[in-house]
C-alpha positions as semicolon CSV with decimal commas, in nm:
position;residue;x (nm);y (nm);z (nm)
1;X;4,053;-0,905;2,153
2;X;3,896;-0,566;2,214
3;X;3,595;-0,509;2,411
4;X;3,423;-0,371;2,117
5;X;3,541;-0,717;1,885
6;X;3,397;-0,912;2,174
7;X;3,053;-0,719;2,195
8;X;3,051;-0,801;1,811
9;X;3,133;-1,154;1,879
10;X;2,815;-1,187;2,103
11;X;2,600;-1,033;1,911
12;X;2,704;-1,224;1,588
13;X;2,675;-1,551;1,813
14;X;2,318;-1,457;1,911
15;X;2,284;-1,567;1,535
16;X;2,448;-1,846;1,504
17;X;2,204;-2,143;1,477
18;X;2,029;-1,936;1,200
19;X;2,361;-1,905;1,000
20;X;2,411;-2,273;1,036
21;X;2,054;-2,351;0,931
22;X;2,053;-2,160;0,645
23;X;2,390;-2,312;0,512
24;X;2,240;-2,627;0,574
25;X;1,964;-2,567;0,392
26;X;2,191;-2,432;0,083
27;X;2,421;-2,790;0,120
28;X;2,086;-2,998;0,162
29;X;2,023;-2,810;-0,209
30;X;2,329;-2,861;-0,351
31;X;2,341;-3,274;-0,272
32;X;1,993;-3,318;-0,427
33;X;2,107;-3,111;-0,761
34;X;2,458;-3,143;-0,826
35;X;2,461;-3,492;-0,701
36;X;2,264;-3,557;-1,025
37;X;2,598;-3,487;-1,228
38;X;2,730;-3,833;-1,288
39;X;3,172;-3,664;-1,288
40;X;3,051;-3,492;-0,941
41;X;3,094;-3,642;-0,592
42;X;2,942;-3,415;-0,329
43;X;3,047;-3,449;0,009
44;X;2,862;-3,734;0,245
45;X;2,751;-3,639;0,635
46;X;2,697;-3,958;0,874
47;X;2,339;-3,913;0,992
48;X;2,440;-3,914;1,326
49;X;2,634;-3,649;1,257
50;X;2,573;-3,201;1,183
51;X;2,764;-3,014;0,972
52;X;2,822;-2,609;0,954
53;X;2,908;-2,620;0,610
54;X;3,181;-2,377;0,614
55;X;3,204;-2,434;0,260
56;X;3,066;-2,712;0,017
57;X;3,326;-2,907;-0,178
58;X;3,263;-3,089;-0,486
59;X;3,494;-3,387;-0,636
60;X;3,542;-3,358;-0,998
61;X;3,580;-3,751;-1,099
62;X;3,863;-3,706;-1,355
63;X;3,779;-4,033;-1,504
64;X;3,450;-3,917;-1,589
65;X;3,453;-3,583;-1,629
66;X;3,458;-3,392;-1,945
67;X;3,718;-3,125;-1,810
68;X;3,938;-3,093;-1,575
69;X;3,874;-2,912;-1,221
70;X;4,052;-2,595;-1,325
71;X;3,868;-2,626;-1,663
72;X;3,524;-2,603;-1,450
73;X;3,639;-2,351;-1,241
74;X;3,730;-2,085;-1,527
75;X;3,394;-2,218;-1,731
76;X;3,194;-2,098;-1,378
77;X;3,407;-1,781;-1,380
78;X;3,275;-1,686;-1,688
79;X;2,961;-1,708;-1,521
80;X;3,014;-1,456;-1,277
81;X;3,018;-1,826;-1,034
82;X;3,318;-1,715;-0,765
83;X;3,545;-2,045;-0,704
84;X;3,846;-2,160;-0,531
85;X;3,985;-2,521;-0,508
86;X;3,848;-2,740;-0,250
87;X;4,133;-2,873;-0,037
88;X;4,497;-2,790;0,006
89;X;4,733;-3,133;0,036
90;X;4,968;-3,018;0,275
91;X;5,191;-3,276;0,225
92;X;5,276;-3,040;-0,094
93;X;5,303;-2,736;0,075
94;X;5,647;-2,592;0,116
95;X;5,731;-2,600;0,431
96;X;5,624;-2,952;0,451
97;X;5,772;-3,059;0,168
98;X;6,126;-2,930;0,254
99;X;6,115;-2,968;0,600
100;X;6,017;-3,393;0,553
101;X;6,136;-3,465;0,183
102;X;5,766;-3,561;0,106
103;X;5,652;-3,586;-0,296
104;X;5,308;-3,575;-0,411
105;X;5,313;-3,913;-0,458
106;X;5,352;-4,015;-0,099
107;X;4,980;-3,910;-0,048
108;X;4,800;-3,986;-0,351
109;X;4,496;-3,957;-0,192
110;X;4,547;-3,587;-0,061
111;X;4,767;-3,509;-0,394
112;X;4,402;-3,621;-0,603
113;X;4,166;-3,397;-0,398
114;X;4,409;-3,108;-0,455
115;X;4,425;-3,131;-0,763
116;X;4,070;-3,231;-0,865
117;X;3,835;-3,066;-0,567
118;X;3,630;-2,752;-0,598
119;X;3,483;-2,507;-0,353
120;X;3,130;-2,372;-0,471
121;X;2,950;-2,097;-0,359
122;X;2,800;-2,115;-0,011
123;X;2,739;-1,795;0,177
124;X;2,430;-1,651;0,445
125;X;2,287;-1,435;0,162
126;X;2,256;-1,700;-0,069
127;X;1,947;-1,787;-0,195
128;X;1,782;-2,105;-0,383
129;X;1,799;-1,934;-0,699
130;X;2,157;-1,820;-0,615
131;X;2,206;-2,219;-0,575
132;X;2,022;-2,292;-0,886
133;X;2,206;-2,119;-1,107
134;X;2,523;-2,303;-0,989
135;X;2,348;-2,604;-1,042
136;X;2,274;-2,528;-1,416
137;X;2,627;-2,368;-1,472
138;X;2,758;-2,752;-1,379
139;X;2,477;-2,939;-1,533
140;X;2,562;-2,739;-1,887
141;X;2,950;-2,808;-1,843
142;X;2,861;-3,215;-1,919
């Protein structure tokens, strides 16, 4: 690290709790309103427990849903709603899979929230009508 990327990395430190806060604040948003969507499954935070909410990852039920996960991610595209799946199994990836002869079936669990979870919009500059229109992008998709 240079000295200049650690003089950076203090100052952007210095700001820390408010970047945290104000995801949390976005993620508190999105559980009240998306959790309203009967195929959605928002992510759950012991109470005893923070988060930093690096990123806010929604479960598309596939038994209830009326599209797939890559089915809502192109229909919030159109949207101008940026994307990108939720989770990676890495049982699947390739160097995994080669190196231990693993199969998506031998994780179900992780092979499901590849294939079904979704990444939403969560950034510093966001702000409750940026959240609100993500909301009522998934509320029209049911």
């Amino acid at each position: 690290m240079t000295d200049v990327q650690a003089a950076i990395g203090l100052v952007q430190l210095g700001k820390l709790d408010r970047f945290v806060e104000e995801r949390r604040r976005t993620a508190a948003f999105y559980e009240r309103e998306p959790g309203q969507v009967p195929w959605l499954l928002t992510p759950r935070v012991p109470d005893e427990c923070g988060h930093c909410w690096q990123s806010y990852v929604l479960l598309v039920d596939e038994s209830r849903a009326p599209r797939s996960r890559d089915e809502v991610m192109d229909a919030l595209h159109a949207r101008g709603i940026a994307t990108r799946p939720g989770t990676h199994a890495v049982h699947m990836l390739g160097v995994y899979r080669r190196m231990f002869g693993l199969a998506p079936e031998d994780c179900p669990n992780a092979r499901d929230c590849e294939r079904n979870s979704v990444a939403i919009p969560l950034h510093n500059r966001m702000t409750e009508d940026d959240a609100a229109y993500v909301v009522e992008a998934l509320r029209g998709l049911g």
